[in-house]
Steps between C-alpha positions, in 0.01 A plus 500: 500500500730371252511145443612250230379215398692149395469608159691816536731404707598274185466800274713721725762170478470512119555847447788594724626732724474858441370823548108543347159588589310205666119563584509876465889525696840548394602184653889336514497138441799425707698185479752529758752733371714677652374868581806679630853431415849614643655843332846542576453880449259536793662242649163324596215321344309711273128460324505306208166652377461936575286636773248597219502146365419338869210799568324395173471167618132418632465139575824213535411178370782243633482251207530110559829346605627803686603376824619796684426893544827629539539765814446867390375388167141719458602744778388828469282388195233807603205454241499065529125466593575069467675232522413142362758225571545154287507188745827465471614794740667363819681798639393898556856672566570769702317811445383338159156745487594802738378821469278399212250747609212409252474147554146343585548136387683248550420098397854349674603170390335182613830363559635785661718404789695833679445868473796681588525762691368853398381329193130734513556749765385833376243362232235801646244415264457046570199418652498153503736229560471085438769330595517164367545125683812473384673797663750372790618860625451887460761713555541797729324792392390351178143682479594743749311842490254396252260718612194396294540142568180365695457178308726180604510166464817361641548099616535386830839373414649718332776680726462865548837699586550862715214762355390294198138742482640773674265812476287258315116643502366178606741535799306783613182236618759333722432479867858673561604867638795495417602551143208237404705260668830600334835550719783720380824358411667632827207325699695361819258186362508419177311164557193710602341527153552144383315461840249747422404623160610152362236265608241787486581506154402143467238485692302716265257264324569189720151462719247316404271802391737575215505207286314657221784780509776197515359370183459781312894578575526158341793436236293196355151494524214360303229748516281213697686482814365915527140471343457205744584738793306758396221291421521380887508831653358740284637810270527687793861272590647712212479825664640369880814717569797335704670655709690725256185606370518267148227367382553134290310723197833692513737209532314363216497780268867542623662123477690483184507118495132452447228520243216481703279828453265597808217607215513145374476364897201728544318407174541133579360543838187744411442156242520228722285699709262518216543117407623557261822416501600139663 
């Protein structure tokens, strides 16, 4: 998993936007610009960058004071395998990542407040999903036939508009026989699957049995608040599945926001055991 560290982040600030290879990847430092523009010979917008340019590209970082992913900015970006955003990111647009076929990762902004619509449908490869505190709304369709996607941490807040995780594979543990809870868009009902899937989907990790997998889906957390659990009820609370069949091992080794390291959680507990740690 790639992550970055205070200190980089301020090296990535010092040296600038760019094209260049970043922890083994050919990695686009992008500060904000503008990635198509209008060409009155095709009478359209147009790629600023070639297709060959945007395949080469393995891993977006969104660099600090960006505010805003344009819509249809990465689309069709096929060999992106991640994307890191600054804090400063308010705003997915439209169809911002579709159809980026190689993308596992994703660390969204902790600020982030609206995902538009489309913005991740088609990402075939993303297996994991945090969405942060901030986020207010989610867009129809935005991680829509995501078909690896069986790890998700959503709020209970945030509001979740028509087919959001459709074709999702975590959708497939739902207790729903039709379409996983999904309506079509010609449904003589639309309401049904905000009164369906909806509140299934947020229901995932609320009982009482799941804490462990509520904290590990944490976007702050001091590794405490977990060893403390784990210390109550045993190593074995690491390997409880809920009901979509994730583990809080997986949300941990999955959750871009923390630092905590399971190995570290085990060590410490195998020591106090011992004594000999206090």
């Amino acid at each position: 998993m790639l992550r970055i560290s205070t200190e980089e982040w301020q090296e990535i600030e010092r040296m600038g936007p760019g094209v260049r290879e970043y922890k083994g990847k050919n990695t686009l430092f992008w500060n904000g610009e503008e990635l198509w523009e209008y060409s009155y010979s095709y009478r359209g917008r147009v790629l600023v960058h070639s297709k060959d340019e945007r395949d080469s590209w393995q891993v977006i970082i969104v660099m600090p004071g960006v505010e805003e992913i344009r819509e249809n900015s990465f689309v069709r970006c096929l060999n992106i395998e991640a994307v890191i955003m600054a804090d400063s990111i308010t705003w997915v647009g439209h169809c911002a990542f579709e159809n980026c076929k190689s993308l596992v990762f994703i660390k969204l902004s902790r600020n982030l407040i609206s995902i538009g619509q489309h913005a991740f449908q088609f990402c075939e490869s993303l297996t994991s999903i945090f969405i942060p505190p901030s986020c207010t709304e989610i867009i129809d369709f935005a991680f829509a036939s995501c078909a690896k996607l069986r790890i998700l941490s959503i709020p209970q807040h945030t509001q979740l508009w028509l087919g959001v995780f459709y074709g999702a594979a975590f959708t497939t543990k739902s207790p729903f026989e039709i379409n996983n809870g999904y309506y079509s868009l010609d449904s003589n009902d639309p309401d049904r699957e905000q009164a369906e899937i909806v509140p299934w989907i947020r229901s995932i990790n609320n009982e009482e049995k799941y804490t462990l997998h509520r904290l590990c889906c944490s976007h702050v957390l001091e590794m405490n608040d977990i060893q403390t659990f784990v210390e109550r009820e045993g190593l074995l609370a690491m390997t409880v599945r809920n009901s979509i069949g994730v583990t809080p091992s997986e949300y941990l080794e999955a959750n871009p926001y923390l630092k905590v390291k399971e190995k570290q959680i085990i060590k410490d507990f195998i020591l106090r055991k011992m004594g000999e740690l206090v």
